[in-house]
mmJSON file of the N, C-alpha and C atoms, coordinates in Angstrom:
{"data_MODEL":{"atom_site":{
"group_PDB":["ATOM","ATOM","ATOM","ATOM","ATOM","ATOM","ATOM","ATOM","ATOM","ATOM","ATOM","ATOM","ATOM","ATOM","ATOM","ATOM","ATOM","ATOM","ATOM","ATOM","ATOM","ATOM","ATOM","ATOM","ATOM","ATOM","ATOM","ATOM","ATOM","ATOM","ATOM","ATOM","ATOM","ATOM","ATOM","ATOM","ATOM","ATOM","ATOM","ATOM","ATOM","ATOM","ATOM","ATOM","ATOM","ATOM","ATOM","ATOM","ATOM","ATOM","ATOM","ATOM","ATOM","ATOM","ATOM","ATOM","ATOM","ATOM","ATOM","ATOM","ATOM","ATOM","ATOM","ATOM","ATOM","ATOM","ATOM","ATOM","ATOM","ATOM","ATOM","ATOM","ATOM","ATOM","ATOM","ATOM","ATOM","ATOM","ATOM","ATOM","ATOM","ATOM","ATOM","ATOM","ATOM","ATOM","ATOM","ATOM","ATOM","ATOM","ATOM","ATOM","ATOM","ATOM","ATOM","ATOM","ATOM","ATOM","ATOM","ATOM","ATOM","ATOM","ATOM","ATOM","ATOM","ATOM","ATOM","ATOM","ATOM","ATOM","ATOM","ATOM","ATOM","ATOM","ATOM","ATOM","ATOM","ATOM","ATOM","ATOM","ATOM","ATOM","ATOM","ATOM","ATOM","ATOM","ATOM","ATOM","ATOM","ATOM","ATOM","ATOM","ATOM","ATOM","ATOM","ATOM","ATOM","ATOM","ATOM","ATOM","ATOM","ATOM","ATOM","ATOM","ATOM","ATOM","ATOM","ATOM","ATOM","ATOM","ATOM","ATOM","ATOM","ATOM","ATOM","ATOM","ATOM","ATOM","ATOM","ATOM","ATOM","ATOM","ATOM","ATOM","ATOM","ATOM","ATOM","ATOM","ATOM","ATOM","ATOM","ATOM","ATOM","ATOM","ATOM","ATOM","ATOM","ATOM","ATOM","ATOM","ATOM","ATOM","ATOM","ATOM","ATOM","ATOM","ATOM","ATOM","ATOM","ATOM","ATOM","ATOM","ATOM","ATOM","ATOM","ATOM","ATOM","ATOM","ATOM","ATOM","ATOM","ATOM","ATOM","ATOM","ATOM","ATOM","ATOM","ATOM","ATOM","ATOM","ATOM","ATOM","ATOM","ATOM","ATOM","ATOM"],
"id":[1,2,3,4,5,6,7,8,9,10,11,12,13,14,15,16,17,18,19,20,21,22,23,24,25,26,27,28,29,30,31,32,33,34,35,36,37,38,39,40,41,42,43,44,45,46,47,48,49,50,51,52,53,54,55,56,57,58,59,60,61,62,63,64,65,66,67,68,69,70,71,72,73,74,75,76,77,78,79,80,81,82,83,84,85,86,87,88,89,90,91,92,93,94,95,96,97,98,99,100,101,102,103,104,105,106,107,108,109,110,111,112,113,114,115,116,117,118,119,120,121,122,123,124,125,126,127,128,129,130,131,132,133,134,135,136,137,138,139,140,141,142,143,144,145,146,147,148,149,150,151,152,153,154,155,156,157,158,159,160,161,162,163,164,165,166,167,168,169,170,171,172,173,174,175,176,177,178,179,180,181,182,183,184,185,186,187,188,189,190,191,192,193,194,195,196,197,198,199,200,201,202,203,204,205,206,207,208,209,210,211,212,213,214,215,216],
"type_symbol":["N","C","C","N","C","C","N","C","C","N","C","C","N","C","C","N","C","C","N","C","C","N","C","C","N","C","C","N","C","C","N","C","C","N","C","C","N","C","C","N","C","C","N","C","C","N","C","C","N","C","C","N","C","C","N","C","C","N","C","C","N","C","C","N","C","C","N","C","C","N","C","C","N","C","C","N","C","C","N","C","C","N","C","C","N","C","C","N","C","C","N","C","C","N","C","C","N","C","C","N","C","C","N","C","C","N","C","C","N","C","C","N","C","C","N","C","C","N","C","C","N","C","C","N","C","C","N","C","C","N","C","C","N","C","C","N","C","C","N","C","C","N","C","C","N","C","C","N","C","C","N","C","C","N","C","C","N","C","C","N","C","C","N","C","C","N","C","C","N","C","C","N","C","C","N","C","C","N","C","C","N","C","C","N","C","C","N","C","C","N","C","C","N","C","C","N","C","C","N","C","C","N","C","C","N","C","C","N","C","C","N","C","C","N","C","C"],
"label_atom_id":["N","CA","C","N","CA","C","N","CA","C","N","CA","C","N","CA","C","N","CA","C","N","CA","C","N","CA","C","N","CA","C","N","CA","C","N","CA","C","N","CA","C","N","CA","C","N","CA","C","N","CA","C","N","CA","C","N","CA","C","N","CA","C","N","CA","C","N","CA","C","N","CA","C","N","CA","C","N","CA","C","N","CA","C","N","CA","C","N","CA","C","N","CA","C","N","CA","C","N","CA","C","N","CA","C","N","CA","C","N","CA","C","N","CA","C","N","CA","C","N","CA","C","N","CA","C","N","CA","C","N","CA","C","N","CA","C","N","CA","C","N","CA","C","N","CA","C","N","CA","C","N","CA","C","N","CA","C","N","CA","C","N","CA","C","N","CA","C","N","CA","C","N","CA","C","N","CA","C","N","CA","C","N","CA","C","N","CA","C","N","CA","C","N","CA","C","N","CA","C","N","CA","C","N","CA","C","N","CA","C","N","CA","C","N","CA","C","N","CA","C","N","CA","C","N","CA","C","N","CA","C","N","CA","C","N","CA","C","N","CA","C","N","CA","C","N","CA","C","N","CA","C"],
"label_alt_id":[null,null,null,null,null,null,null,null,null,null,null,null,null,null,null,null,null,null,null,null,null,null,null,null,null,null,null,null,null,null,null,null,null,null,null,null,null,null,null,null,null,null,null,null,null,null,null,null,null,null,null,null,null,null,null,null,null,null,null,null,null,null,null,null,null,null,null,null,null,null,null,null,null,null,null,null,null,null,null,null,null,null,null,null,null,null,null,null,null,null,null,null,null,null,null,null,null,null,null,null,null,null,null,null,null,null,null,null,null,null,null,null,null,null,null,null,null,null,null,null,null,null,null,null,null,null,null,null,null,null,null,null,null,null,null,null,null,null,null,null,null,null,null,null,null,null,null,null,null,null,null,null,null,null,null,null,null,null,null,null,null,null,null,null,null,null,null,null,null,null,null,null,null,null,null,null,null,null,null,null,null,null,null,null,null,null,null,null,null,null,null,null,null,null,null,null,null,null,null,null,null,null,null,null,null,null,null,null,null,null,null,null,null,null,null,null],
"label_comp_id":["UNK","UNK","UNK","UNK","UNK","UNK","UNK","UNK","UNK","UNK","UNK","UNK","UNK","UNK","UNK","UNK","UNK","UNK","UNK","UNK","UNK","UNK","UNK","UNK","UNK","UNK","UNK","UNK","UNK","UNK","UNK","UNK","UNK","UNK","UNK","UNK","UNK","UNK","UNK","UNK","UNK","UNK","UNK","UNK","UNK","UNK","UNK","UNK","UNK","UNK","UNK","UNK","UNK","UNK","UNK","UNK","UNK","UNK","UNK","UNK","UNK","UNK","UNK","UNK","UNK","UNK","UNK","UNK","UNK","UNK","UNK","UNK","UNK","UNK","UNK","UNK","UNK","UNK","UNK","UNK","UNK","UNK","UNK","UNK","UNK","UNK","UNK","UNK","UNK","UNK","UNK","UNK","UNK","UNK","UNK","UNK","UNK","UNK","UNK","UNK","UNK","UNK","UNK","UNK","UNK","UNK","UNK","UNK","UNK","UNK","UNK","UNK","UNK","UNK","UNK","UNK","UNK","UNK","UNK","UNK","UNK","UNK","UNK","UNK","UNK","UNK","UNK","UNK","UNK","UNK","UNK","UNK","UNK","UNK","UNK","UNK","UNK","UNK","UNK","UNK","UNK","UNK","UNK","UNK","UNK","UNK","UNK","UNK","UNK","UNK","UNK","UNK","UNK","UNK","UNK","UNK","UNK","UNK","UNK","UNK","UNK","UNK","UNK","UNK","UNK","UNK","UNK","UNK","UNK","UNK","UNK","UNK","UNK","UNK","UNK","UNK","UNK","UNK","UNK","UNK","UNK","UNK","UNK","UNK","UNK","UNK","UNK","UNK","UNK","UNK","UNK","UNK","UNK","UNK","UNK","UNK","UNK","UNK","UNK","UNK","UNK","UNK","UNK","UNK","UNK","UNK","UNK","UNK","UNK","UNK","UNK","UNK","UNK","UNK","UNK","UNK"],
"label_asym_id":["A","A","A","A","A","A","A","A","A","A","A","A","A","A","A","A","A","A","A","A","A","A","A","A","A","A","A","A","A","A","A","A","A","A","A","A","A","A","A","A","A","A","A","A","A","A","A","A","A","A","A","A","A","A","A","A","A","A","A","A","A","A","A","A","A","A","A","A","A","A","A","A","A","A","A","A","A","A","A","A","A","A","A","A","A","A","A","A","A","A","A","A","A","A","A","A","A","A","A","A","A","A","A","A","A","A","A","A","A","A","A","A","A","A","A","A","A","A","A","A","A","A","A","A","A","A","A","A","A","A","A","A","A","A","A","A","A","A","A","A","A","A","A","A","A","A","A","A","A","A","A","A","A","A","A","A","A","A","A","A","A","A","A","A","A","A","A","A","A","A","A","A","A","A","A","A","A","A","A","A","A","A","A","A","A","A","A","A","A","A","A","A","A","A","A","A","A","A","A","A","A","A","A","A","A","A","A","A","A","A","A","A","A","A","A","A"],
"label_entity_id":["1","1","1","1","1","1","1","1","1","1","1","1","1","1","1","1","1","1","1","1","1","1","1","1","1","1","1","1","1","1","1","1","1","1","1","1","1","1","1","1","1","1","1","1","1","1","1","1","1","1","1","1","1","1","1","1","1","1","1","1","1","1","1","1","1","1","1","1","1","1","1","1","1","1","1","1","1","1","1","1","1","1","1","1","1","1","1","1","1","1","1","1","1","1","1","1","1","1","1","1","1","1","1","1","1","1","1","1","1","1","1","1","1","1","1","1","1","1","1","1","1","1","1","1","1","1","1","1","1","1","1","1","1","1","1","1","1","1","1","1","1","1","1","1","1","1","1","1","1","1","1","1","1","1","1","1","1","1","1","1","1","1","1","1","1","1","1","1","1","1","1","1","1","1","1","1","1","1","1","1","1","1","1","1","1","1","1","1","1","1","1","1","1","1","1","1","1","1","1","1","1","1","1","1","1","1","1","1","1","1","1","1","1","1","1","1"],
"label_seq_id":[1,1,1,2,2,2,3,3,3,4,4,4,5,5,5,6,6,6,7,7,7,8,8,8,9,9,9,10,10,10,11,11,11,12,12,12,13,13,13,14,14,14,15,15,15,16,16,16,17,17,17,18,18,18,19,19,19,20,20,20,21,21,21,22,22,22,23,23,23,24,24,24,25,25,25,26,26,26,27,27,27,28,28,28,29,29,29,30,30,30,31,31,31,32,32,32,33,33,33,34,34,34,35,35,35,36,36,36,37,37,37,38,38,38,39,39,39,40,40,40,41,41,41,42,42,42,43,43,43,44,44,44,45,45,45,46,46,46,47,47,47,48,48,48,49,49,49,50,50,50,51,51,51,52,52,52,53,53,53,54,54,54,55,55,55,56,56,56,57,57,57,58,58,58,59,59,59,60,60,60,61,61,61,62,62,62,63,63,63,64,64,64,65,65,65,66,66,66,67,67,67,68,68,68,69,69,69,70,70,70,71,71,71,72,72,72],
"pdbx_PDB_ins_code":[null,null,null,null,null,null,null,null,null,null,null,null,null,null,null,null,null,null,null,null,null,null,null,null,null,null,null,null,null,null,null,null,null,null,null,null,null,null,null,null,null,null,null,null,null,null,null,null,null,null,null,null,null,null,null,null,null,null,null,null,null,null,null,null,null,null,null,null,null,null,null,null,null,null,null,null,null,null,null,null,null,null,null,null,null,null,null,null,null,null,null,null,null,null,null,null,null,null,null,null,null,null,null,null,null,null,null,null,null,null,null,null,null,null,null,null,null,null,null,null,null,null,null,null,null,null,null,null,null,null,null,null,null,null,null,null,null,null,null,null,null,null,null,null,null,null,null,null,null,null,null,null,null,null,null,null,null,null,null,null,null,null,null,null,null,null,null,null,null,null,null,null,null,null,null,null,null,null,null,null,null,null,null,null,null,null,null,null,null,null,null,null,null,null,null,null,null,null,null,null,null,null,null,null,null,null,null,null,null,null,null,null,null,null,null,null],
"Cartn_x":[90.049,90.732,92.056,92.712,94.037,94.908,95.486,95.691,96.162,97.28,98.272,97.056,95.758,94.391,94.411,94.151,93.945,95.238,96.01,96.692,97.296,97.863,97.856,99.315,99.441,100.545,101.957,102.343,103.295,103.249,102.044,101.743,101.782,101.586,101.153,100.177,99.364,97.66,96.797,95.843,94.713,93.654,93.02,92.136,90.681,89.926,88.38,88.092,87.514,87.527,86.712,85.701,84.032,83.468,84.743,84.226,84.068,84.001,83.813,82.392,82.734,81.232,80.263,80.506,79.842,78.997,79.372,79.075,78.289,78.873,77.787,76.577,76.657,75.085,74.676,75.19,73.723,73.248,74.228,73.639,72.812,73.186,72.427,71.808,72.089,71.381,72.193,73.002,73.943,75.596,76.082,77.619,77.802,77.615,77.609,79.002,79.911,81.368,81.239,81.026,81.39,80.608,79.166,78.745,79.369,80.038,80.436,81.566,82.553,83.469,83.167,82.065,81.505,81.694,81.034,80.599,81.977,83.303,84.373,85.108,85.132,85.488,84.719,83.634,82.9,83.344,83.623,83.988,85.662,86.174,88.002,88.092,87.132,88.024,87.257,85.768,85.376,85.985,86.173,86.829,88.074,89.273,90.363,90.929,90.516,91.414,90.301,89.383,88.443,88.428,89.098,88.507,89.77,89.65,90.714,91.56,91.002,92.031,92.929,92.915,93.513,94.555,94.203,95.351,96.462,97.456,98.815,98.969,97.635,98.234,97.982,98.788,99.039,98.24,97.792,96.545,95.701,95.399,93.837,93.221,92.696,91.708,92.327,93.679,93.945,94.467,94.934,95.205,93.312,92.118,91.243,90.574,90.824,90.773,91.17,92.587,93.747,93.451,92.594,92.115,90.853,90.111,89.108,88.684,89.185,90.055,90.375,91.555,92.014,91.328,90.09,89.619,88.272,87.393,86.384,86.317],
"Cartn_y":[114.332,113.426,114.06,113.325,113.801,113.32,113.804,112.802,111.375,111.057,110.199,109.11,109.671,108.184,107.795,108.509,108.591,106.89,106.698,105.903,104.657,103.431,102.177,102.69,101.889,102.256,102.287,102.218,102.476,103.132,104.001,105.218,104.857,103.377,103.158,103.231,102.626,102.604,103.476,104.229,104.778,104.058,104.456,103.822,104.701,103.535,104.007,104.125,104.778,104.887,104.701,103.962,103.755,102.547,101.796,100.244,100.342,98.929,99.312,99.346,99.443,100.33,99.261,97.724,96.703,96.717,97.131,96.548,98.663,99.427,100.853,100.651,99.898,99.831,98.933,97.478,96.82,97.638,98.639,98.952,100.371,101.305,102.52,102.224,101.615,101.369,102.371,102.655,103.692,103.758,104.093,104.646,105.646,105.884,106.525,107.694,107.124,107.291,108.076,107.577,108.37,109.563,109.822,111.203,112.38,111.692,112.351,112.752,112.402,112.774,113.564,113.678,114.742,115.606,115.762,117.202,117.558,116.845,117.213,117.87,117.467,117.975,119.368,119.365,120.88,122.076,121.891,122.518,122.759,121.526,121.354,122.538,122.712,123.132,124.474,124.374,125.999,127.171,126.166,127.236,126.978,126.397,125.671,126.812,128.564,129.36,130.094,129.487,130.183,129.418,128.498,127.106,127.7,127.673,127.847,126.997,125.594,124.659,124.168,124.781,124.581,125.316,126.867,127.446,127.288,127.173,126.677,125.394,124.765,123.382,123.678,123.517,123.424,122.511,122.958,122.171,121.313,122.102,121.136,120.475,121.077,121.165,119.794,119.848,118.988,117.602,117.844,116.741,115.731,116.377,115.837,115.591,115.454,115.562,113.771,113.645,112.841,111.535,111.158,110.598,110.39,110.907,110.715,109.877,110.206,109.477,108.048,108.081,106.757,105.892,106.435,105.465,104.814,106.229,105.911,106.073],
"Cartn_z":[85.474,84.583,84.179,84.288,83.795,82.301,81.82,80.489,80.581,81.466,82.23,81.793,82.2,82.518,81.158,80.012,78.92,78.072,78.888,78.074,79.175,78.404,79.368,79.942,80.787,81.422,80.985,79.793,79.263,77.957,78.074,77.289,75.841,75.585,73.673,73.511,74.7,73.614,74.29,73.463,74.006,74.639,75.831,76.355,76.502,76.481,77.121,78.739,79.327,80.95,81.303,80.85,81.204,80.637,80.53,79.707,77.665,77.483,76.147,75.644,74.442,73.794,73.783,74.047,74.019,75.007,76.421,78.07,77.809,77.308,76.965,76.598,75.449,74.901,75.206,75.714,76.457,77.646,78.516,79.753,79.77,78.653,77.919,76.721,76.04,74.508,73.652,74.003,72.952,73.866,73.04,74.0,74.067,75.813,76.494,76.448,76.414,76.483,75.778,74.397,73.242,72.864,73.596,73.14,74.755,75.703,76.442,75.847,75.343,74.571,73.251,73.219,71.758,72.64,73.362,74.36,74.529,75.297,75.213,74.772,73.401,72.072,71.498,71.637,71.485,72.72,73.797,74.944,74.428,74.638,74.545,72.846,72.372,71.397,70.812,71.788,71.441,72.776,73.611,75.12,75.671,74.596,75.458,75.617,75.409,76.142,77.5,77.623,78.586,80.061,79.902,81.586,81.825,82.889,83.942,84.115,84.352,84.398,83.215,82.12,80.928,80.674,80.608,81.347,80.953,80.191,79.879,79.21,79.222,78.077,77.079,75.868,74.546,74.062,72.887,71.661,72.076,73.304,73.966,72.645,72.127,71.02,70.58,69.626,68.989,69.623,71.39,71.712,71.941,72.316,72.587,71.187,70.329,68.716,68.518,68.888,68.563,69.008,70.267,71.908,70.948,70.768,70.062,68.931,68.4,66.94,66.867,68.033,67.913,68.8,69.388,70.62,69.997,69.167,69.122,67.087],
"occupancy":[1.0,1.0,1.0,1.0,1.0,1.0,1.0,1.0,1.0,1.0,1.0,1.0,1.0,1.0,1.0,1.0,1.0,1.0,1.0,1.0,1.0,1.0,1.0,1.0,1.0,1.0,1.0,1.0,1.0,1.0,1.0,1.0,1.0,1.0,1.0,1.0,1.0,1.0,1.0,1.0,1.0,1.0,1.0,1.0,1.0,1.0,1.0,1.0,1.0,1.0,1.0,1.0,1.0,1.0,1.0,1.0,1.0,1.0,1.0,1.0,1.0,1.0,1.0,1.0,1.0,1.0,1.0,1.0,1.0,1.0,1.0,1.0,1.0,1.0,1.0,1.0,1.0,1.0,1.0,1.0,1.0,1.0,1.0,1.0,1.0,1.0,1.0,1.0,1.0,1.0,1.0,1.0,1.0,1.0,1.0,1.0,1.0,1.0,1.0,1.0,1.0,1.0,1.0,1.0,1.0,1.0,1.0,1.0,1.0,1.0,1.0,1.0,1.0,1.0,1.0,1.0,1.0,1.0,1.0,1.0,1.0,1.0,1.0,1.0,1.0,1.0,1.0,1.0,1.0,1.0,1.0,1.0,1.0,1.0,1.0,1.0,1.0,1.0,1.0,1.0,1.0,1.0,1.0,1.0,1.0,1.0,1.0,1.0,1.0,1.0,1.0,1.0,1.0,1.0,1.0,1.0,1.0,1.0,1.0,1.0,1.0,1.0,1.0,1.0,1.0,1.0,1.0,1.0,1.0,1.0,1.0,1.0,1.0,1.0,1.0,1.0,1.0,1.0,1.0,1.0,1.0,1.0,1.0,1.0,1.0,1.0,1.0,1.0,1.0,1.0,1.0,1.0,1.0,1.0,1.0,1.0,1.0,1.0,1.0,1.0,1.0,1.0,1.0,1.0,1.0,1.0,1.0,1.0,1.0,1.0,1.0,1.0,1.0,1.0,1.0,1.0],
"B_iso_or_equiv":[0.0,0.0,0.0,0.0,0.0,0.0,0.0,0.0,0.0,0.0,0.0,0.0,0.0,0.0,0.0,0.0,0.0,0.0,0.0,0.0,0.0,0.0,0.0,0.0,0.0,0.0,0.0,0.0,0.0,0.0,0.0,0.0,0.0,0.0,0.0,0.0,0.0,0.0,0.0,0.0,0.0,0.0,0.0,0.0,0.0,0.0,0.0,0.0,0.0,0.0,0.0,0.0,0.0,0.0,0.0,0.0,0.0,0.0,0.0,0.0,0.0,0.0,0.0,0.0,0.0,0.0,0.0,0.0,0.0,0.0,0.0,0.0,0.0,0.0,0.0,0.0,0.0,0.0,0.0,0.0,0.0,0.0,0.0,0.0,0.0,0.0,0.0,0.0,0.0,0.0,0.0,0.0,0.0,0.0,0.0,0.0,0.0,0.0,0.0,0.0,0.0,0.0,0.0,0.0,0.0,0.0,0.0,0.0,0.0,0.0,0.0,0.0,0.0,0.0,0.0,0.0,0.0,0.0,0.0,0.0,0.0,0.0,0.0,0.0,0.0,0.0,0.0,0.0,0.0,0.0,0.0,0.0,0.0,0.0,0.0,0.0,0.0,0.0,0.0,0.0,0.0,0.0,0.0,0.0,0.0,0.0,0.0,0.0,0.0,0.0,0.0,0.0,0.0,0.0,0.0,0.0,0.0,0.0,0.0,0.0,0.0,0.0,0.0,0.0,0.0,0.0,0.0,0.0,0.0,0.0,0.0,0.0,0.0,0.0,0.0,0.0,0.0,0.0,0.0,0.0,0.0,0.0,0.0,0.0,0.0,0.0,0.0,0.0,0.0,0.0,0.0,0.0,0.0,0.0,0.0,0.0,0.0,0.0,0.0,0.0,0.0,0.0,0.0,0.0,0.0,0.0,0.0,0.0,0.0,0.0,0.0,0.0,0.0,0.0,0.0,0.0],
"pdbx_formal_charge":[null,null,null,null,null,null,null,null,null,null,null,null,null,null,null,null,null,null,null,null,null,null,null,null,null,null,null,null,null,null,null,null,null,null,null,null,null,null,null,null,null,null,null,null,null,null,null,null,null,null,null,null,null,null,null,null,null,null,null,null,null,null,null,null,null,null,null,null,null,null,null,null,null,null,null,null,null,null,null,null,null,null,null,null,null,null,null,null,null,null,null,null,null,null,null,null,null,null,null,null,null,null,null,null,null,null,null,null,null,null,null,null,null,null,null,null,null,null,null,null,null,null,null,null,null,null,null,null,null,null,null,null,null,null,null,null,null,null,null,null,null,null,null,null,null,null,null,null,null,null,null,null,null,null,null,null,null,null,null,null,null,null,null,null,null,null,null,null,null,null,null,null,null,null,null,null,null,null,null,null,null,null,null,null,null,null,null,null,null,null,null,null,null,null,null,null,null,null,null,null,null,null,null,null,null,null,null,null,null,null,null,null,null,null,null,null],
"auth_seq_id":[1,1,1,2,2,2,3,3,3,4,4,4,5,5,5,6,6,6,7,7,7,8,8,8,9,9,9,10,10,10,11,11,11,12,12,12,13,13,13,14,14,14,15,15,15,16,16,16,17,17,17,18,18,18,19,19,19,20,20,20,21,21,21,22,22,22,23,23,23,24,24,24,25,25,25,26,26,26,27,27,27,28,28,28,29,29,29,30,30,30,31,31,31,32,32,32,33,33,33,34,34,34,35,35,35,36,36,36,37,37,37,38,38,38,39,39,39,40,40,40,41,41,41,42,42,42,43,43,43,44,44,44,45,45,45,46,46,46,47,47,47,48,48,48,49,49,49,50,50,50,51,51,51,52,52,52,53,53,53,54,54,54,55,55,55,56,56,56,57,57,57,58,58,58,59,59,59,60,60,60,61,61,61,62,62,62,63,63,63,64,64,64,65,65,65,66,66,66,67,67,67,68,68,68,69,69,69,70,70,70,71,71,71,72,72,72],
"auth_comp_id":["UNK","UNK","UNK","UNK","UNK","UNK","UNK","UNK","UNK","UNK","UNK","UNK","UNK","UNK","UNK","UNK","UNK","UNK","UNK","UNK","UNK","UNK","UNK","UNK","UNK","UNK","UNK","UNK","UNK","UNK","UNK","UNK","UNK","UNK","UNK","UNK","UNK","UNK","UNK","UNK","UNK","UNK","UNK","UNK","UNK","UNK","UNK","UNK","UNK","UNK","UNK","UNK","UNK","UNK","UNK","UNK","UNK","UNK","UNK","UNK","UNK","UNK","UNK","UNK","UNK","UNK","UNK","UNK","UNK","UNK","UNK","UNK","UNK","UNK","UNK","UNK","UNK","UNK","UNK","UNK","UNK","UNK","UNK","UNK","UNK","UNK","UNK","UNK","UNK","UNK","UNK","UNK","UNK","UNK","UNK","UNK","UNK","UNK","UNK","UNK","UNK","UNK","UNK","UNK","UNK","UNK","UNK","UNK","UNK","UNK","UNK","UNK","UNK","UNK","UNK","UNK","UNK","UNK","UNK","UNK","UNK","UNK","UNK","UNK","UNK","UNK","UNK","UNK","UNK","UNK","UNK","UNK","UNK","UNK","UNK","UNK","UNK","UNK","UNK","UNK","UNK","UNK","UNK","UNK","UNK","UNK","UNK","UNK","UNK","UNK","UNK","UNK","UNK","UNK","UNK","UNK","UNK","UNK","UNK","UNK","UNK","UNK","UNK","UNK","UNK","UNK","UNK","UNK","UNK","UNK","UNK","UNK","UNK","UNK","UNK","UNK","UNK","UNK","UNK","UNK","UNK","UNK","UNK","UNK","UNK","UNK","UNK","UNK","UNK","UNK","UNK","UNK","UNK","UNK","UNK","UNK","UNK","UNK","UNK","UNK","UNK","UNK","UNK","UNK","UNK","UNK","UNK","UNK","UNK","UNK","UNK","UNK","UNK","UNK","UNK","UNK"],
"auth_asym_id":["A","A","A","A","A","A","A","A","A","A","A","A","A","A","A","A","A","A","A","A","A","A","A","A","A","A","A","A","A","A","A","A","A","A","A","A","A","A","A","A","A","A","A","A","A","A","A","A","A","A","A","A","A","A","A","A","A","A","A","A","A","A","A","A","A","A","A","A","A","A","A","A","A","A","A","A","A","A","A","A","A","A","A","A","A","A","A","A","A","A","A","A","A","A","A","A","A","A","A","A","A","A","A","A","A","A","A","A","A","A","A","A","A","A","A","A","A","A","A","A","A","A","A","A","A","A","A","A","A","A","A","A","A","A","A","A","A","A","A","A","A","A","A","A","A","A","A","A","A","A","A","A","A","A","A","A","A","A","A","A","A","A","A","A","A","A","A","A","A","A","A","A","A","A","A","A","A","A","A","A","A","A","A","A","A","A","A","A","A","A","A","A","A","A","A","A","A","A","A","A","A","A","A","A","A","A","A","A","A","A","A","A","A","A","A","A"],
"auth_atom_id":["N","CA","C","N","CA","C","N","CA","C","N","CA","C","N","CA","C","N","CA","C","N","CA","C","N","CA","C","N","CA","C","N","CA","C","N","CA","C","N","CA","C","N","CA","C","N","CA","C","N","CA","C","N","CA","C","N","CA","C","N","CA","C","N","CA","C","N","CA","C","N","CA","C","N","CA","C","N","CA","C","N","CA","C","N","CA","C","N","CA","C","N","CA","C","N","CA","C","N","CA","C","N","CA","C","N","CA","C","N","CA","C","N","CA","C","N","CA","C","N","CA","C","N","CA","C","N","CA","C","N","CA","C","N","CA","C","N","CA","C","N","CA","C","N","CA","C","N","CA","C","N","CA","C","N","CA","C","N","CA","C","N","CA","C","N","CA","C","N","CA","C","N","CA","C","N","CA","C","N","CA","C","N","CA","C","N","CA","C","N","CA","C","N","CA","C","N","CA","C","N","CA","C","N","CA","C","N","CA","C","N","CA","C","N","CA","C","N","CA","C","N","CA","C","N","CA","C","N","CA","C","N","CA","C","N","CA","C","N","CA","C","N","CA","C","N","CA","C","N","CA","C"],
"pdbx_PDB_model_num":[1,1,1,1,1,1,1,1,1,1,1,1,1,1,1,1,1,1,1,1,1,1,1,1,1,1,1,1,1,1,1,1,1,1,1,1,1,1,1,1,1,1,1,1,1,1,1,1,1,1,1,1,1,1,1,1,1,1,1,1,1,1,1,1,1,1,1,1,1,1,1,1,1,1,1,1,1,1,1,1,1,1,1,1,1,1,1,1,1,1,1,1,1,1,1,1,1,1,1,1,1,1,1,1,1,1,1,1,1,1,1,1,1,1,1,1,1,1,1,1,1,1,1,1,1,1,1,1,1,1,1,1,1,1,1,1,1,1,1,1,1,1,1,1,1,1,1,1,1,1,1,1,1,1,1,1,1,1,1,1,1,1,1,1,1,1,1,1,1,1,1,1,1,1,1,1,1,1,1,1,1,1,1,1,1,1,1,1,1,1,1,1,1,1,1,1,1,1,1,1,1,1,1,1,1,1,1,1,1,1,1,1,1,1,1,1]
}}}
């Protein structure tokens, strides 16, 4: 995933990438999305200096914080 996905194509609104939380819980009984994005957020912001692929981006933590926030 890249951030670029994270927003509509002219970078105003935040988006969901797995449908909305409506079409989540009839098809899981909970949203799905959104405890994958917990996990995110516990990783993005207890190891954003340990992954490798992170590496040089600035305020992981707080950009997957921000995404979070305004989505869910």
């Amino acid at each position: 995933m890249d951030e670029g996905d994270l927003f509509t194509a002219n970078g105003k609104k935040r988006l969901r990438l797995w449908g909305s939380q409506k079409e989540q819980e009839q098809q899981f009984d909970y949203d799905l999305e959104k405890e994958v994005w917990k996990l995110l957020l516990h990783t993005g912001c207890e190891l954003e200096d340990s992954v490798a692929e992170w590496k040089g981006r600035k305020n992981m933590c707080g950009r997957l914080e921000a995404h979070f926030k305004a989505v869910f």
